[in-house]
N, C-alpha and C positions, 0 to 999 in steps of 0.2 A: 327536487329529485325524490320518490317514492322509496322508500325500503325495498321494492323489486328493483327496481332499474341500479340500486346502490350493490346490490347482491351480483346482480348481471355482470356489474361493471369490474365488477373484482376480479372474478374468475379471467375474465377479457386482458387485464393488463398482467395478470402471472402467465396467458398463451402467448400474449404480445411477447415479451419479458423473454419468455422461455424458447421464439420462434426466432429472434434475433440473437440470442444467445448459443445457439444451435447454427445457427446461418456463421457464427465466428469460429467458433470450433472447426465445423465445416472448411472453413477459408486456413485455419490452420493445419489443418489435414493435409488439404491438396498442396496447402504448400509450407513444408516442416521446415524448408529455411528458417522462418520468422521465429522461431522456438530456440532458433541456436545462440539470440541476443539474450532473451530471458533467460534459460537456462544455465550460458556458459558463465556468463556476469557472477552471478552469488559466488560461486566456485569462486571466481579468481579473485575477486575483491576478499574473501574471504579466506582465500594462501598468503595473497597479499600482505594484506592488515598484519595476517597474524607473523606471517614472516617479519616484518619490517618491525612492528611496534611490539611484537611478545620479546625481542629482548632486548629492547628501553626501555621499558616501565618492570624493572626489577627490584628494586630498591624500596619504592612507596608501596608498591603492592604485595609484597612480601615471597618475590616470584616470579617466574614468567607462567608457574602453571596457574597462580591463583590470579596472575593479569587475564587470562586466556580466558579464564571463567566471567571473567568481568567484561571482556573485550565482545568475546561472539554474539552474545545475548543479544549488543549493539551492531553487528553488522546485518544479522538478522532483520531490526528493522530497518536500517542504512536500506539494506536491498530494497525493501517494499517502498521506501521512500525514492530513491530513485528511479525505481520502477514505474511509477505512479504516473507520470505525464505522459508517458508514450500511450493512455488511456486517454487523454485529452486532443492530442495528436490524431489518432485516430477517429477521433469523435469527429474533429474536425476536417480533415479528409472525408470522410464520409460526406457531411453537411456542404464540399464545396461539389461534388462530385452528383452523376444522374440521381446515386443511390437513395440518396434524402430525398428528393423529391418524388420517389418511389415507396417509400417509408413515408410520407407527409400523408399521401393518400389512401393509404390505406388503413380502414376503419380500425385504429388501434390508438390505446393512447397515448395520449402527449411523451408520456414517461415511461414507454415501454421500451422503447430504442433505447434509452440511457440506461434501464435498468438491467437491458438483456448484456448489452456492454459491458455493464460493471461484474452481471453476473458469470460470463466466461473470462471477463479478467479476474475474480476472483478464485477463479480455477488456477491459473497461471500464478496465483499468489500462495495458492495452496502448495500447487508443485515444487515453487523454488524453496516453499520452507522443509517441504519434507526432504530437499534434494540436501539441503543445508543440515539438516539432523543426521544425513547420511555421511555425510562428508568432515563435518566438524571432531567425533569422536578418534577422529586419524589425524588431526593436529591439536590433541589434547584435549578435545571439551567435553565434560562428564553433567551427563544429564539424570542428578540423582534422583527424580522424582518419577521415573517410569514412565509407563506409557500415558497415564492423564498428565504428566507435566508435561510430554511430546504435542497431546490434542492442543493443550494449552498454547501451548507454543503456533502452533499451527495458527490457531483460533483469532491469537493478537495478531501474528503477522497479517494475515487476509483482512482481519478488518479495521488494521494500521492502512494497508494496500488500498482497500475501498475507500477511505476515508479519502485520503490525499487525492484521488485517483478521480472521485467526487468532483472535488474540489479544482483538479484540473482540469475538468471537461467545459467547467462554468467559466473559467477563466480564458480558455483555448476558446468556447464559443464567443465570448467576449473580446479577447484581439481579434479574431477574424482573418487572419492571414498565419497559414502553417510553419511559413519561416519564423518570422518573427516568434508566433507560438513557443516555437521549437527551443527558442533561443533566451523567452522569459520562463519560459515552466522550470525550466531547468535550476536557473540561479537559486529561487526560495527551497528548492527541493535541498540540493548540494548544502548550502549556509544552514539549514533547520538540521541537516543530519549532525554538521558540524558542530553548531550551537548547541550542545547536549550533554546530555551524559554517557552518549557513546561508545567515546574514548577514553573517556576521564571524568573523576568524581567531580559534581557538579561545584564542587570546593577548592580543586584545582585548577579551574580553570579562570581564566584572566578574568580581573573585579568588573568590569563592563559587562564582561557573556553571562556571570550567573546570574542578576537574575532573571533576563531571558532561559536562560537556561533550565532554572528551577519551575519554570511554568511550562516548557516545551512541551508540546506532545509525542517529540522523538522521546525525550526523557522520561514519559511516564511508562509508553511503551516499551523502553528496555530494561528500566525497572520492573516492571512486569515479567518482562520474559526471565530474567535472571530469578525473579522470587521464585517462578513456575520451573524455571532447571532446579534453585536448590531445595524447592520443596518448603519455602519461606511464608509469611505472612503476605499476600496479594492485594488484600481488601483497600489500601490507602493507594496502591498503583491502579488498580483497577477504577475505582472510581471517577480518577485523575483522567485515565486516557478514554473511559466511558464519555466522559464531559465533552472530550476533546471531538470523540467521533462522531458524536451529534451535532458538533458546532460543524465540522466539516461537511456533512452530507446533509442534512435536508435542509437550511435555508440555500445552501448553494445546490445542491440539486434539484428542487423546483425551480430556482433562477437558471437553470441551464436546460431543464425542462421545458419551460417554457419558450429561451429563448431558441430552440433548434426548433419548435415547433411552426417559430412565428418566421425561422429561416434568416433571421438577421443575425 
């Protein structure tokens, strides 16, 4: 391939990218039901948590206000983890449905359908963090690093979201039946939120989970967010969940690229 046809080809997959990612938005538009899963989830798993667990962990944490500071950070990513297969879900749907093979045909590439996906799920990943920065300072959570530790915030959660969400699309094309999908995405999603640091320092929790736990990519990411609320040292979480999100999206998103192209 020539350096023109490479130049061509770029521009082609951010239209592709950006006319499916528009086409979703679109689909959410017309019908705002679909927003009231994504949206209402954070909120309540987030009254939830803190209701239930901000006054049991009193004692070790020296608190329920300084639990809370430790607690949110993690449901923050919980959401986007959870969140994350109903991106695979949908991928697949699509892929069983006229619409793929309406998308197969049309001169665009391989990975512009997955990446326009990801990129108006990324929106949706956006929204529920900022919904959550809204929400959280009404049951306690002090977010002392102003508004760059808010973008911050934002920043991980979307691409904690993209990551797993990635990750789901390859795995969902890879079962090939939406039920079953439905019903494996879920499990590694729920157990990685759990096996973390979360809820709890990754010191208290049972001698099996840590150290899963210490490698987690839930753990680096809420680590993260907490340094970025209290305005802390980043650069050893940052790097940790950088690792993590490379390893989640491109070998498995050219593996799910590929495979929705070839339709199997």
């Amino acid at each position: 391939m020539t350096a023109g046809n490479v130049a061509t080809a770029r521009p082609a997959v951010w239209r592709g990218s950006a006319l499916i990612a528009g086409r979703q938005l679109r689909v959410l538009r017309l019908n705002p039901s679909r927003m009231i899963y994504p949206l209402v989830q954070p909120v309540v798993l987030l009254v939830l948590f803190v209701s239930v667990l901000g006054n049991l962990a009193v004692s070790r944490a020296g608190g329920t206000e300084s639990y809370r500071q430790f607690l949110i950070p993690g449901i923050f990513v919980q959401n986007a983890v959870l969140t994350a297969p109903t991106s695979g879900l949908g991928v697949l749907r699509d892929a069983a449905s006229g619409v793929a093979d309406r998308f197969r045909s049309l001169p665009m590439s391989r990975g512009a359908v997955l990446a326009g996906r990801l990129c108006s799920d990324a929106i949706i990943f956006a929204a529920q963090a900022i919904l959550l920065l809204a929400v959280a300072p009404l049951v306690g959570f002090q977010m002392r690093s102003g508004v760059p530790g808010m973008v911050g915030v934002v920043a991980v959660t979307v691409g904690v979201g993209v990551g797993f969400a990635t990750a789901s699309c390859w795995l969902a094309l890879l079962i090939g039946d939406p039920e079953a999908a439905e019903r494996v995405l879920f499990f590694p999603a729920i157990a990685l939120a759990f096996v973390s640091s979360a809820f709890a320092p990754v010191s208290e929790l049972a001698s099996w989970m840590r150290p899963i736990a210490g490698v987690s990519p839930v753990t680096a990411a809420a680590d993260l967010v907490r340094a970025l609320a209290a305005g802390g040292p980043a650069a050893g979480p940052l790097l940790h969940l950088g690792c993590w999100i490379a390893v989640l999206t491109i070998v498995p998103g050219l593996l799910a690229a590929r495979r929705w192209q070839s339709g199997r």
